[in-house]
N, C-alpha and C positions, 0 to 999 in steps of 0.2 A: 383309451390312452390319452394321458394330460399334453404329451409332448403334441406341439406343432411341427408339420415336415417342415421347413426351414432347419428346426432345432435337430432331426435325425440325419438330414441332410448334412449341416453342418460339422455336425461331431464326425461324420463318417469320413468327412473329406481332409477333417484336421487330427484324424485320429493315429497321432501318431505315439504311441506308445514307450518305446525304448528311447531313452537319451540318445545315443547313437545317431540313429534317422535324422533327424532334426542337425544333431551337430555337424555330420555330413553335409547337408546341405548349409547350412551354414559360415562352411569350411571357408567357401569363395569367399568370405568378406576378409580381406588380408589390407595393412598399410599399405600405402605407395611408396616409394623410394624415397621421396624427398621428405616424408614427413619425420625422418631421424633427423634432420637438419631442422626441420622446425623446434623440435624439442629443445637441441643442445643450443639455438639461439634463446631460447625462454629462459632456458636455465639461467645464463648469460647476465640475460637484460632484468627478467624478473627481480633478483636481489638485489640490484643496484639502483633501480628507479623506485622500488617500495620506498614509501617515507621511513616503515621501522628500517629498514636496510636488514632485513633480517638473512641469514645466510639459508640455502636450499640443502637442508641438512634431514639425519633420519626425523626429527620433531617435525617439520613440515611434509616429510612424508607420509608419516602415520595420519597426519590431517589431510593429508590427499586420498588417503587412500579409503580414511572412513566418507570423504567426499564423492568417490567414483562411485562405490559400493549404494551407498543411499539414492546418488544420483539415478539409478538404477531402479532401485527397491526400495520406497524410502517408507514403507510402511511397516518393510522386515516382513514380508507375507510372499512372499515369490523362492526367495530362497532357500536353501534349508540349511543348519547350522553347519553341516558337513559341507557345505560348498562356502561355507564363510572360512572357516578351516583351512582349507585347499586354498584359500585366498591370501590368508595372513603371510604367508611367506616373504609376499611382496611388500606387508604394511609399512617396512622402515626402509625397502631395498629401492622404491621410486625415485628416491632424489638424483641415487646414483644410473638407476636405468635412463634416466628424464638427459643426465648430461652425459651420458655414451650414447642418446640418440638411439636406444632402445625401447619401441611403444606397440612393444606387444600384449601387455598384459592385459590392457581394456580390451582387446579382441577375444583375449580369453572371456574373462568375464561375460562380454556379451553371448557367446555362444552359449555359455552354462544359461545365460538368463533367458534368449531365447526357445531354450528347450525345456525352460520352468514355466514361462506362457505358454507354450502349446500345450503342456500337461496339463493348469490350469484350467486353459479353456473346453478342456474335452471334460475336466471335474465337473465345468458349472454345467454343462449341457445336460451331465447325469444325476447333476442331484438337483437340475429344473425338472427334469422330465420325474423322478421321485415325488415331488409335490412335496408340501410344508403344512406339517398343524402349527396352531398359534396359541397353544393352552400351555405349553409345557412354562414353569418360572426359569424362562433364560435370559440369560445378559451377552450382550455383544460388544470386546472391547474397541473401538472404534479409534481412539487415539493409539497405536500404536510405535511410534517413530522411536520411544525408548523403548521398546521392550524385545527382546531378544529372538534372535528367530526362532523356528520351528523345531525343535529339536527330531523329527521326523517324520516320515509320510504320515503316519497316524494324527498326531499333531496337527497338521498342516489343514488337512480331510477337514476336521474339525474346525480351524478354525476359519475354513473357507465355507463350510456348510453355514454356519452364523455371518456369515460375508454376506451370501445369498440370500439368505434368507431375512437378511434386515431391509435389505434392497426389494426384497418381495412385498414385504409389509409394507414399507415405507408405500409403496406402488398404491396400495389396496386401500390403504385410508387416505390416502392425498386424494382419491376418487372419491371417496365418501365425503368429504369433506366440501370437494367440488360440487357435489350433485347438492349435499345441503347446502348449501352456499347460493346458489340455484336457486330453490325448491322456495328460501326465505325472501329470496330478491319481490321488486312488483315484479308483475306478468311482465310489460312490456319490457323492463331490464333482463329479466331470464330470456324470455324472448329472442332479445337481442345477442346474450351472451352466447345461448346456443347455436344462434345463425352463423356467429362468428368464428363458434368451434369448428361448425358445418366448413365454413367457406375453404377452408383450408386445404380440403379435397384428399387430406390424409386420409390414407385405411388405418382403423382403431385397431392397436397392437396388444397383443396380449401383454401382461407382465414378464410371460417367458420370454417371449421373442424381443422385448425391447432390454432387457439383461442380457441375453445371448449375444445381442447385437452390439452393447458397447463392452463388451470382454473379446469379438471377435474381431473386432474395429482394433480392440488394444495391438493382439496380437499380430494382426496386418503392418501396424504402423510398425514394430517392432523386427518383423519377418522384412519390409523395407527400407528398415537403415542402412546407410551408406557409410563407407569408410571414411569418410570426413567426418561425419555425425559423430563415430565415436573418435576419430582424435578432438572432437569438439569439446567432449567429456571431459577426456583425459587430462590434457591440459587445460580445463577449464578448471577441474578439480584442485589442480598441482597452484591455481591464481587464486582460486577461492581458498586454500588452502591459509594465503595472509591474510584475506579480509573476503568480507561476501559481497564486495565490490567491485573487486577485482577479476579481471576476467581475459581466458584467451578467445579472438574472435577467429573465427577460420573465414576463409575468404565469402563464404556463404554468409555467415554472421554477419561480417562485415558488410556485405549487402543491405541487410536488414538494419544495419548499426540505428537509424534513426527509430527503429522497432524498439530493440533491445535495450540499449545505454542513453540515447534520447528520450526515449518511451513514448515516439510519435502519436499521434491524434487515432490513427487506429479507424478513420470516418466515425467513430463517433464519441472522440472526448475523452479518452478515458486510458491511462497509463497500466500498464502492466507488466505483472513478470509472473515467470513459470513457476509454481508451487502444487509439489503432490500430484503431479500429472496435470495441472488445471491452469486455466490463465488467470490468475486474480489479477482485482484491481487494488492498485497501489494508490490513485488518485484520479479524482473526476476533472478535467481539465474546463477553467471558467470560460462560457462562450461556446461549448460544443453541444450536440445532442443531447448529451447525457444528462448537463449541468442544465440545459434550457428546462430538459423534461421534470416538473413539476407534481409526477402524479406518486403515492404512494408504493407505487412498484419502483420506483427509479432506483438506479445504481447508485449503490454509494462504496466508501473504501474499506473493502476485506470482502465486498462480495466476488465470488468463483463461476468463471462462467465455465458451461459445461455440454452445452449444446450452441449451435448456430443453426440460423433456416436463412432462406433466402424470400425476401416477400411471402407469398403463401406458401409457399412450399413445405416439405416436411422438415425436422430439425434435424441437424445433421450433428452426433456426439461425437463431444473435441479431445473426450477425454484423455491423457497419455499421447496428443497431439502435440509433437514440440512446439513452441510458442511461435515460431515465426510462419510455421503452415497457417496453427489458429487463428493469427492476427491478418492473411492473408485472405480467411475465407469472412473475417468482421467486415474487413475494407472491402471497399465496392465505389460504384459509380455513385457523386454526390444527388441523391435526390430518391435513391433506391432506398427499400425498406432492409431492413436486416431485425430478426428475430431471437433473441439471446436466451435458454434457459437455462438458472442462473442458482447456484447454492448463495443463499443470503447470508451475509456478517451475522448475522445476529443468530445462525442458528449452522453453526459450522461441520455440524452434526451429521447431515444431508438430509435430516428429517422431514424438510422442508424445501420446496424447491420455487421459483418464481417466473414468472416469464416475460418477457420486457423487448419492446419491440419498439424502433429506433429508425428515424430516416438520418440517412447519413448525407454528413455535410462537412463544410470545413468551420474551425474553430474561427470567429470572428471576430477580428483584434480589438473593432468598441464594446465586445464583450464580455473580452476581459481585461477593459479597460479599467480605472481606480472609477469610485461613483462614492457620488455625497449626497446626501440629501439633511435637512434639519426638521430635528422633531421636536413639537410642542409638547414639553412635559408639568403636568398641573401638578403645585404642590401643596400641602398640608393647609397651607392658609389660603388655600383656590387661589392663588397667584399662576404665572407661569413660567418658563424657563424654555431655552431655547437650545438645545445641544446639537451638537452636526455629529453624524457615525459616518464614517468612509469608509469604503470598502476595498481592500487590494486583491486581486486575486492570483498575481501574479507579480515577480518582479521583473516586467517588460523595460527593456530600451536598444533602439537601433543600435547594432554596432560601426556598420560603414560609413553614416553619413554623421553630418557636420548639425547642431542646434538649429542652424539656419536657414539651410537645406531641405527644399521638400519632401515629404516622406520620413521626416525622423519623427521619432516617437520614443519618451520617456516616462515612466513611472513616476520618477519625482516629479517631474515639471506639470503633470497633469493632478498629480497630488498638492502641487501648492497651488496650480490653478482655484482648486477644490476650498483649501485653505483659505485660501484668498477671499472667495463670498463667505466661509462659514466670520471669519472677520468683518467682513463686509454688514452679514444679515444679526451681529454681533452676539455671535453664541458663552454661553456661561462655559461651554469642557467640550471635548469632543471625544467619540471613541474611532479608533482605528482597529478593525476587523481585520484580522491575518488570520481566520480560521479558512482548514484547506488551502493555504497557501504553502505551496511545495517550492518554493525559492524564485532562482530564476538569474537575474543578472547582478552580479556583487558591485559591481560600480553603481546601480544605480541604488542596491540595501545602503552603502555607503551614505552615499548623498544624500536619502532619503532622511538619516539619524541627524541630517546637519539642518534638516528645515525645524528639528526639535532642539537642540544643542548649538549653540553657537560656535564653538571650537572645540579640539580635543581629539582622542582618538576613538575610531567606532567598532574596532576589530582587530586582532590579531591573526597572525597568520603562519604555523609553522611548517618549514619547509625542511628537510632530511640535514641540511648544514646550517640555517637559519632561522628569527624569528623575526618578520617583519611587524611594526602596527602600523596599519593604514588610517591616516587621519581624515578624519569629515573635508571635504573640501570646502572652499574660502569661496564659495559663490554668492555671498551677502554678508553685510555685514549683522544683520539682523534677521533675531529665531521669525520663521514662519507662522510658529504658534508659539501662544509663551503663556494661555490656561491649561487647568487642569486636565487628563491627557488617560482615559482607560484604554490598556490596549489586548486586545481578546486573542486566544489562542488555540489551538487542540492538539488534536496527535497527528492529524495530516500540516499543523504548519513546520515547514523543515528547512535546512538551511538558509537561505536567505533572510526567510521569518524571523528565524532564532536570530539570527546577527540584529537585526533591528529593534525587535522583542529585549534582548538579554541587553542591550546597550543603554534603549531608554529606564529599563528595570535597573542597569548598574549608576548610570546619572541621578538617579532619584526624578525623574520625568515623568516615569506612568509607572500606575496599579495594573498589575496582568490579571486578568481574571479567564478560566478556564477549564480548560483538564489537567489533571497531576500536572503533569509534562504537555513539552513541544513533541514533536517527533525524535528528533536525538543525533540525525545525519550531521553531524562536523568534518566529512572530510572532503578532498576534491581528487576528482580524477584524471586520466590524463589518457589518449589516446598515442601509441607507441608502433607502429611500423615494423613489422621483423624483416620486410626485404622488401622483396617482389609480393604482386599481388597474393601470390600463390600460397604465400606464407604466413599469410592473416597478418595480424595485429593483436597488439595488447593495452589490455586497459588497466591500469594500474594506478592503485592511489597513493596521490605525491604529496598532499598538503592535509591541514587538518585546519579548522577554524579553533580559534579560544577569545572568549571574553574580554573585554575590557579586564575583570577582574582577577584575571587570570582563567577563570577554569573553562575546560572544554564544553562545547555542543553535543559532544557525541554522548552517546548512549542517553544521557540523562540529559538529555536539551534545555527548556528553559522551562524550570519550576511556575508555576502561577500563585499570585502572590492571594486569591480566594480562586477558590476551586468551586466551579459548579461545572461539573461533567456532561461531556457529550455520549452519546450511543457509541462513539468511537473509543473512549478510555478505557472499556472493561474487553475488548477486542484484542485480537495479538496483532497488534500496527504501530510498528515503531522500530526505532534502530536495536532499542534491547533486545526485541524478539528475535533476532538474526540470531541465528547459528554463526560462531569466528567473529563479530564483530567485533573490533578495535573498542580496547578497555577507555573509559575515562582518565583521563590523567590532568594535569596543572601546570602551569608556567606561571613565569612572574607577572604581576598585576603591574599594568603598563599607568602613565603617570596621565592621572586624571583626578579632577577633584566636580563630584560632587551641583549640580546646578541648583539641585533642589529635593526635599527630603520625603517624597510623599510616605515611606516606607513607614513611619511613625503615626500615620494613621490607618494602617492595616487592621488592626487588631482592633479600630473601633468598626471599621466597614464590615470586617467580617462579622460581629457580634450582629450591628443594623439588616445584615444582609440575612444571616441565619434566622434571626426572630421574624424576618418580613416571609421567610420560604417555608416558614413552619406554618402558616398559618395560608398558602396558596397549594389551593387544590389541584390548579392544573399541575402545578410542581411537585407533585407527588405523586401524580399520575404519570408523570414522565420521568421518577426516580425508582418506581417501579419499571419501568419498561427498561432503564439503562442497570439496574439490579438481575430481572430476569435476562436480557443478553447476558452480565458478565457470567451469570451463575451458569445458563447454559453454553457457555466459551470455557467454561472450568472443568464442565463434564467427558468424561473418558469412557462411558459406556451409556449402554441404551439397554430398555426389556425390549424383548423380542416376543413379549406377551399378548395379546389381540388387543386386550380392554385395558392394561395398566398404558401401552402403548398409545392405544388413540384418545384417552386424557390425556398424558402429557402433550400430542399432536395438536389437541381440540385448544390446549390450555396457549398453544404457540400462536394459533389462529386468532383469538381471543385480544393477546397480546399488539399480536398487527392488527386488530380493530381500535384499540388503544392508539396505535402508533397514527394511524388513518382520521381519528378523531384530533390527535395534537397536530396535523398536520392543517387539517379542516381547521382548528382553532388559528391558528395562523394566518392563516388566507384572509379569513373573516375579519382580523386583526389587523389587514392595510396589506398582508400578503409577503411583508416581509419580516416580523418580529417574529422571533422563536422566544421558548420561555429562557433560554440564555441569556439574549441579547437584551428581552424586556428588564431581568435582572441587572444587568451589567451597566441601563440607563438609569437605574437605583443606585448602583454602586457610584454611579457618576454625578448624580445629583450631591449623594451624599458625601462623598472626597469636597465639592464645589460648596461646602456649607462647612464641613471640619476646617477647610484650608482657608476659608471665607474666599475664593473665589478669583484671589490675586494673580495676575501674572508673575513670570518670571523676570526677573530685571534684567535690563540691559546690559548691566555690566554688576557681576558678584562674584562672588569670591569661587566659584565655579567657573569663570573666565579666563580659562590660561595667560590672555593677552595680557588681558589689567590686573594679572597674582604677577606675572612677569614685569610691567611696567612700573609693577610698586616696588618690586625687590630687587632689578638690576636694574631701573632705571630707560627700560627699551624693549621693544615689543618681539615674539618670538617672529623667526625668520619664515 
C-alpha cells in the first residue's frame, strides 16, 4: 500500500461525504446583530468619499459579487458551475441587500465553499493513495482565473487529479535536481550542504504526506473562519468593487492596518498583499533583511511565499492562510531566524520552489537613507569623466518635527546634501536611481523636483470637487543641479517616484531610462471611521495624482524615454495588472514652460546605446534571462510528462545559474553595478557629449519668475 497512515487516517477523520454533514456543522457561523448597521453605513459613506463618486447601484454589484465569489475560489476549482448558478441571484441584488443591512449571502456562500474543501480533500487523499505514472502526454492547466468552473463532478475529479499530480512531479524532480546539485558541488560544499539539510532535525516527508498536509491545513483554516472574517469579504468585495484599493477594515483588520494598507516591515523588509491564497511580495523595503540579503536566493517583487519555519524547525505551509495570520507567524522577535519557502517571480508556475532564510530585524533609517557616491568613467580618448549616481530608496521625511529640531529627517535635504559634494568633487551629469522605490512622502517628491527646477509646478492633484497643482517650493533661489540629469526607473518605482520621474521627464531635465513603465499607482487613500470600534473602517481612494502635462500616473505610470529592462518588466507587477483598477484618464496641462530640451536627443542615445548592447555579452546573457521569465509568466500550462517535464525543470535551473553568474559578475564589478546601471553611465556620458555638457541657466525662458518679469513687468506672488 502507497498510502501513509497519516494519509488513511486523515481521510477517515475528514470523511465526510454528503454536503449536508458539513453544512450542518457549519450552520453556527451566522452574523452578529450589529453587522447590518455596518453595512448600511458603507453603503452611505462608500459613494460619497470615492473620488469617481460613483453611486452603489446593480453595476457595482455584479462587481462585488464576482469579487466575493473569486475571493473565495479564485482559481474556479472548488466550486462547481451548479453552485455558481445558485449564486447569481444575488449578482445585481447586493447593492440593495448591502443598504437594507442585509449580509447574509457570504454566509451562504461560505457554507457551499466549505463543504467543497472537505470533499476536496478527501479526493486528494484517494487519488495520493492511487499513485501517478508520468508517461502518459498530459498537460495541466495551471492558470486558471479565467476559465469557467467545472461544469460537474466528473469534471472537477479530473481536473483535480492533474492538480495532484503536477504537485507530485514537481515534488520528485525538484529532489532530483537537489541531489545533483549536490553530487556536482566539491566534497566539502556537498558536505556542508547535507549537514545543513541534516541540522534541521526534520523527519523526510513523503510527497504524499507533504500534499495532504497543505490541502488539510487549507481546509482547517477554512473549517475556522469566523463571522467577522467573512463580513471581511463581503464588504471588502462591495470596496474593491470601485477600485482594488479600496477596502473595508473590520475591527481585526484594523489591528493589522499597518500589515495590510501600510504594508508594515513584516521583521524582515518586505511589503505584502494576499494573492491566490499566498503572501506575495509587493516590494522589498531599503534597509531591511531582505534588501541587506545579497545572495542569489534573496526576495525580490512578485515572489510568493508559501511556507514559513521558525529557526530550524520544520516549515510550516501558509498557504490559503489569510495574510494577517501569515504576516504574524514572518514577524518575530528581532535577532531570531525565520525560514521562507518561497514560489519565485520568475517562475510563477510553482515549478520551482526556493528557500530563503532571514534574521529578523528592524528596517534602518541610514539604510534607507539617499547615498551617492562618484564614479570614474574612462573615455574613448583614455580621458576621464567624473559622474555621481544617487540613490533613493525611499521617499522619507519626519512629519512632527520642525528642520531644526533634533531627530528630523528629510529626503531632499540629504539629497542636496549629496548634491552638494557631487558639485563640490565637480561631476560632468549625475544619475538619480528611483528603481524599487515605492514612493513615500509627497512633500518631500515635491521639494525634491525643486533642487532640479527652479520654479513652476511639480504635480497635480485631483480631488472628487477639485484640481489642485502644487508648486515646487521657493527654498532657493538656485537649481541644486543644473548638469545633465539620467533618472532610472522600473516597475516597482510608484507613486512618489512617478511624480518626480514624470516631472523632470515633462521639464526637459532628465532622460528616463528603464522598463516600459513605472509602476502605474496614481491614486491616494484615505482611512474612514464608520463609528465605534466595532464597526471597522474604510479605506477609500479620494485623490488621484496627474502630471504636470496633464496625464495620469495610474495604470500606465511613467514611459521610459530608452528602455532597458529589468527581470521585473515581463512579470505581472504593476497597477495594470490589477483586476478593477481605475482607467487612465487627462486633465488640463497646468502652465509650465520647459527648462530644458534633453528630449531631442533621445533618438541619438538610443541608436549609441543599442549599437553599444549589441555587441555586450554579459547583456545578452541577461536579455536572455529577463526573455525566459517573461516567456514562462506567459505560460498557462505545464506536461505532466516525466522527461518532457524535467527538461523544462533542468532548463529553469540552468537559467538561475545564469542569474548567479550576473549576480557574481557584479560583485566583482565594485559590487554595486548591474548591467542596467553600467548602461545607463553610457547613456549619461553620452547626453554629456550630445548637450556638450552645459548647465542649465539661471534664468531662461523656463523661469516663470523672469517670463513673468518680462511680460507684466513683476514677479509672480
Amino acid at each position: 500500500m502507497r498510502m501513509c497512515a497519516f494519509l488513511a487516517a486523515a481521510c477517515v477523520c475528514a470523511g465526510i461525504s454528503a454536503p449536508q454533514a458539513a453544512g450542518e456543522t457549519a450552520e453556527a457561523l451566522v452574523p452578529e446583530k450589529h453587522y447590518g448597521e455596518i453595512a448600511q453605513k458603507l453603503s452611505r459613506v462608500l459613494p460619497s468619499a470615492h473620488l469617481l463618486q460613483t453611486a452603489l447601484d446593480d453595476g457595482i454589484s455584479q462587481k462585488a459579487w464576482t469579487n466575493l465569489v473569486n475571493s473565495f475560489d479564485p482559481d474556479h476549482s472548488y466550486f462547481l458551475q451548479s453552485d455558481i448558478d445558485a449564486f447569481t441571484n444575488m449578482a445585481s441584488r447586493i447593492d440593495d441587500a448591502v443598504k437594507a443591512g442585509d449580509v447574509a449571502f457570504p454566509y451562504d456562500v461560505y457554507r457551499v465553499f466549505r463543504v467543497r474543501v472537505e470533499e476536496r480533500f478527501c479526493f486528494v487523499t484517494n487519488v495520493l493513495e492511487k499513485g501517478f505514472t508520468f508517461t502518459e502526454d498530459e498537460r495541466y492547466i495551471w492558470k486558471r482565473k479565467d476559465l469557467p468552473w467545472p461544469a460537474d463532478r466528473a469534471e472537477q475529479d479530473e481536473l483535480w487529479r492533474k492538480r495532484v499530480k503536477n504537485e507530485y512531479l514537481v515534488h520528485l524532480i525538484s529532489k532530483e535536481i537537489e541531489k545533483a546539485s549536490a553530487t556536482n558541488l566539491p566534497p566539502a560544499a556537498a558536505s556542508n550542504l547535507l549537514a545543513a539539510a541534516a541540522s534541521t532535525n526534520a523527519p523526510v516527508e513523503t510527497p504524499e504526506s507533504l500534499i495532504a498536509k497543505r490541502y488539510k491545513q487549507f481546509m482547517i483554516v477554512i473549517q475556522d473562519m469566523d463571522a467577522e472574517a467573512i463580513l471581511q469579504r463581503y464588504l471588502g468585495s462591495v470596496a474593491t468593487a470601485y477600485d482594488p484599493h479600496s477596502d473595508y477594515l473590520s475591527p481585526m483588520r484594523k489591528e493589522d492596518f499597518d500589515i495590510d494598507m501600510n504594508l508594515s516591515l513584516c521583521g524582515i523588509g518586505a511589503q505584502l498583499r494576499s494573492e491566490d491564497g499566498m503572501a506575495r511580495i509587493t516590494e522589498i523595503i531599503s534597509g531591511g533583511p531582505a534588501d541587506r540579503d545579497k545572495r542569489d536566493i534573496r526576495l525580490i517583487p512578485g515572489d510568493k511565499i508559501i511556507g514559513v519555519g521558525q529557526g530550524d524547525g520544520p516549515i510550516e505551509d501558509i498557504v490559503h492562510l489569510p495574510l494577517n495570520k501569515a504576516v504574524r507567524k514572518i514577524r518575530g522577535e528581532k535577532g531570531t531566524k525565520v525560514v521562507l519557502n518561497v514560489i519565485p517571480a520568475s517562475d510563477p508556475t510553482g515549478t520551482t520552489t526556493k528557500r530563503v532564510d532571514l534574521i529578523r530585524d528592524e528596517v534602518k533609517l541610514e539604510e534607507q537613507a539617499a547615498t551617492g557616491r562618484v564614479v570614474r568613467v574612462t573615455l574613448k580618448d583614455g580621458t576621464a569623466r567624473h559622474l555621481g549616481v544617487l540613490r533613493l530608496p525611499t521617499f522619507y521625511g519626519t512629519m512632527d518635527k520642525r528642520p531644526n529640531q533634533e531627530g528630523f529627517r528629510s529626503a531632499t535635504m540629504d539629497v542636496a546634501k549629496i548634491i552638494a559634494r557631487f558639485n563640490d568633487q565637480n561631476v560632468s551629469g549625475m544619475i538619480l536611481d528611483l528603481r524599487n522605490n515605492g514612493g513615500g512622502s509627497l512633500r518631500e517628491a515635491i521639494s525634491l523636483v525643486g533642487l532640479f527646477v527652479r520654479s513652476g509646478p511639480a504635480v497635480q492633484v485631483r480631488e472628487p470637487r477639485q484640481i489642485m497643482v502644487l508648486p515646487v517650493p521657493n527654498m532657493d533661489s538656485a537649481m541644486a543641479f543644473r548638469r545633465p540629469v539620467v533618472v532610472m526607473v522600473n516597475r516597482a518605482s510608484a507613486s512618489a517616484s512617478e511624480i518626480v520621474a514624470g516631472a523632470l521627464q515633462d521639464y526637459g531635465r532628465a532622460v528616463l531610462v528603464g522598463d516600459t513603465q513605472s509602476h502605474g499607482k496614481g491614486t491616494v487613500q484615505t482611512v474612514i471611521p464608520l463609528g465605534a470600534e466595532r464597526m471597522g473602517s474604510l479605506k477609500v481612494t479620494t485623490a488621484s495624482f496627474y502630471r504636470i502635462n496633464g496625464a495620469s500616473t495610474q495604470r500606465k505610470g511613467v514611459a521610459s524615454d530608452i528602455v532597458i529592462p529589468s527581470l521585473l518588466d515581463g512579470l505581472d507587477i504593476g497597477e495594470d495588472k490589477l483586476p478593477g483598477a481605475l482607467p487612465w484618464t487627462q486633465v488640463e496641462e497646468a502652465l509650465f514652460i520647459r527648462v530644458a530640451d534633453v528630449a531631442k536627443f533621445v533618438p541619438q542615445l538610443k541608436e549609441l546605446s543599442a549599437r553599444r548592447l549589441s555587441t555586450n555579452t554579459r547583456y545578452a546573457h541577461y536579455c536572455s534571462m529577463a526573455r525566459h521569465v517573461q516567456e514562462v509568466n506567459n505560460k498557462i500550462d505545464v506536461s505532466l510528462e516525466m522527461n518532457e517535464r524535467r527538461k523544462v525543470m533542468k532548463a529553469e535551473n540552468e537559467v538561475r545559474k545564469l542569474e548567479d553568474e550576473e549576480l557574481e559578475a557584479a560583485r566583482k564589478n565594485g559590487g554595486e553595478e548591474d548591467v542596467v546601471l553600467d548602461e545607463a553611465f553610457n547613456i549619461l556620458s553620452d547626453l554629456i557629449d550630445l548637450s556638450g555638457g552645459g548647465e542649465v541657466p539661471m534664468e531662461t525662458e523656463g523661469d516663470l519668475r523672469t517670463r513673468m518679469m518680462r511680460i507684466f513687468g513683476r514677479e509672480l506672488p
